[in-house]
C-alpha positions in Angstrom: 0.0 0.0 0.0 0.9 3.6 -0.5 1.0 6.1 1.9 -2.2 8.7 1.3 -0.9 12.1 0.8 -2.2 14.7 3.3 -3.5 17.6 0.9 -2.6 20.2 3.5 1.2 19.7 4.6 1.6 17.3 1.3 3.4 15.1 3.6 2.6 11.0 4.0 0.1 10.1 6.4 0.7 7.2 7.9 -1.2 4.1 7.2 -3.0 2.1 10.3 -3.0 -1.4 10.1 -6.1 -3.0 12.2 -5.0 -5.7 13.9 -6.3 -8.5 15.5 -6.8 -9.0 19.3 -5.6 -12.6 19.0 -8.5 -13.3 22.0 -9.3 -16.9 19.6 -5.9 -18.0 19.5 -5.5 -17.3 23.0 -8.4 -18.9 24.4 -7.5 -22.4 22.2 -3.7 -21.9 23.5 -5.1 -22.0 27.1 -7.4 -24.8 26.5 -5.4 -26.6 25.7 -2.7 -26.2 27.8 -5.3 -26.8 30.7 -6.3 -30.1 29.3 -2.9 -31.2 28.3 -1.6 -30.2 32.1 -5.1 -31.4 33.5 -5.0 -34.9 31.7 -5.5 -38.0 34.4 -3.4 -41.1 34.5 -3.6 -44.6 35.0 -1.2 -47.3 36.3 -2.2 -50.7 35.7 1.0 -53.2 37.8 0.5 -56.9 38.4 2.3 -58.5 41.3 3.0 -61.9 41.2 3.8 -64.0 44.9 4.7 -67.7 45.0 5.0 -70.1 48.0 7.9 -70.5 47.9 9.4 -67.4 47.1 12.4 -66.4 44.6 11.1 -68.5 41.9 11.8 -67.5 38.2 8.3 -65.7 37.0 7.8 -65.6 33.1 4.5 -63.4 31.7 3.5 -64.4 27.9 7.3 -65.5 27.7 8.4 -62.9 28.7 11.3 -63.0 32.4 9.9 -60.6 34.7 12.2 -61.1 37.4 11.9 -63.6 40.8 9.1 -63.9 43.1 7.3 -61.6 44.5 7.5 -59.6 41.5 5.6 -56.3 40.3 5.3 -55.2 37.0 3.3 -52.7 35.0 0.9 -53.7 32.3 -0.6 -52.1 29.1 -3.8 -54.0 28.4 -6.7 -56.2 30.0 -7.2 -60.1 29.3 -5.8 -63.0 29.7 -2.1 -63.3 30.2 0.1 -66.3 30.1 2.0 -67.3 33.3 4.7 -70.0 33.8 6.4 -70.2 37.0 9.5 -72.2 37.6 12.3 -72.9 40.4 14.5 -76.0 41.1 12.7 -78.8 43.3 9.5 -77.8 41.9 7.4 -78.6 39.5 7.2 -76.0 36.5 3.5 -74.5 37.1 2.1 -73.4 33.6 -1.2 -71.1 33.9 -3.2 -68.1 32.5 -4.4 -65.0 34.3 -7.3 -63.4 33.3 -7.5 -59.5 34.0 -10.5 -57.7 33.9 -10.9 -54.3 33.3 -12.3 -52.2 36.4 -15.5 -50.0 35.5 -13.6 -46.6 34.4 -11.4 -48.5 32.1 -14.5 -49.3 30.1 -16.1 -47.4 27.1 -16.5 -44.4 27.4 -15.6 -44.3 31.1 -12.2 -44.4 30.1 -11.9 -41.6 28.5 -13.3 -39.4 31.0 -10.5 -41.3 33.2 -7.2 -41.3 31.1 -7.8 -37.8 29.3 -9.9 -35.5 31.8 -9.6 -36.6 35.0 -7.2 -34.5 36.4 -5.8 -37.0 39.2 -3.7 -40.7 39.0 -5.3 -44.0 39.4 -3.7 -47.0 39.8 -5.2 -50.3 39.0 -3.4 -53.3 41.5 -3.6 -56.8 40.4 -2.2 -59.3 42.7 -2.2 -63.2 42.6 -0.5 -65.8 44.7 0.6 -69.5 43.4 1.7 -72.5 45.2 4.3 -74.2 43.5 4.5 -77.8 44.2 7.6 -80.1 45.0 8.8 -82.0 42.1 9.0 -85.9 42.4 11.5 -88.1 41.7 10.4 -90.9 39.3 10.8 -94.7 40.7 13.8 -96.5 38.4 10.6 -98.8 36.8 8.9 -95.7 35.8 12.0 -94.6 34.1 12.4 -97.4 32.5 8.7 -98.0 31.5 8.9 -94.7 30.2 12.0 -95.3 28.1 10.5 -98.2 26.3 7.2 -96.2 25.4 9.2 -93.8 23.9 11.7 -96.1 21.9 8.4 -97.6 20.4 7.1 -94.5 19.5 10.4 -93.5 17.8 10.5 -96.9 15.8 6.8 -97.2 14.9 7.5 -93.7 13.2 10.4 -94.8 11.6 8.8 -97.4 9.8 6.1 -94.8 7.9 
């Protein structure tokens, strides 16, 4: 633009530019800064106990340490669970978690995005592990002749 020329003084008046107050910018900016800063969290941990303790604990394969162990979790359902320590027989299992009601649709919205506060969502379980037997020499044997059949009835397909 131009400057307008002031017929009196013939000097340059100078142009104005209206400008904007910015209040819609600034209200989104603070909006969402207060949700963003406001936003709720949840922890979801599983611990695991065993009789008796220290044993090895594995979650859908996975080592997640000795017993009693804690560890934090991402999703509800069923988990896989394999426990194992020397002297015991290996206990293989599942582990159903269900999701409490504000983890539920649309509960959890409200409770992961709006509600301002933490929550944390405890699972605990305890398993008994039991002693491991030792196999009688004729069940050794018995069992070592089973599987020497097996092995030559294959053979012969």
């Amino acid at each position: 633009m131009s400057p307008k020329k002031n017929r009196r003084h013939d000097r340059p008046t100078p142009v104005v530019q209206e400008r904007s107050t910015g209040a819609p910018w600034l209200f989104i900016a603070i909006a969402v800064a207060v949700v963003a800063g406001a936003n709720g969290c949840v922890r979801r941990t599983m611990t695991i106990t065993t009789a008796p303790p220290q044993a090895l604990v594995f979650i859908n394969d996975q080592d997640v340490g000795r017993s009693t162990v804690t560890t934090d979790f991402l999703w509800y359902g069923d988990y896989d669970i394999i426990i194992r320590k020397e002297g015991y027989k290996t206990l293989k299992t599942h582990w159903q978690i269900d999701a409490p009601w504000y983890q539920r649709i649309p509960m959890d919205f409200f409770a992961e995005v709006l509600y301002p506060g933490w929550l944390h969502d405890v699972h605990e379980r305890h398993f008994e592990l039991e002693p491991a037997t030792t196999p009688t020499q004729e069940e050794l044997i018995s069992r070592a002749k089973e599987t020497r059949k097996r092995a030559l009835s294959r053979r012969n397909r």
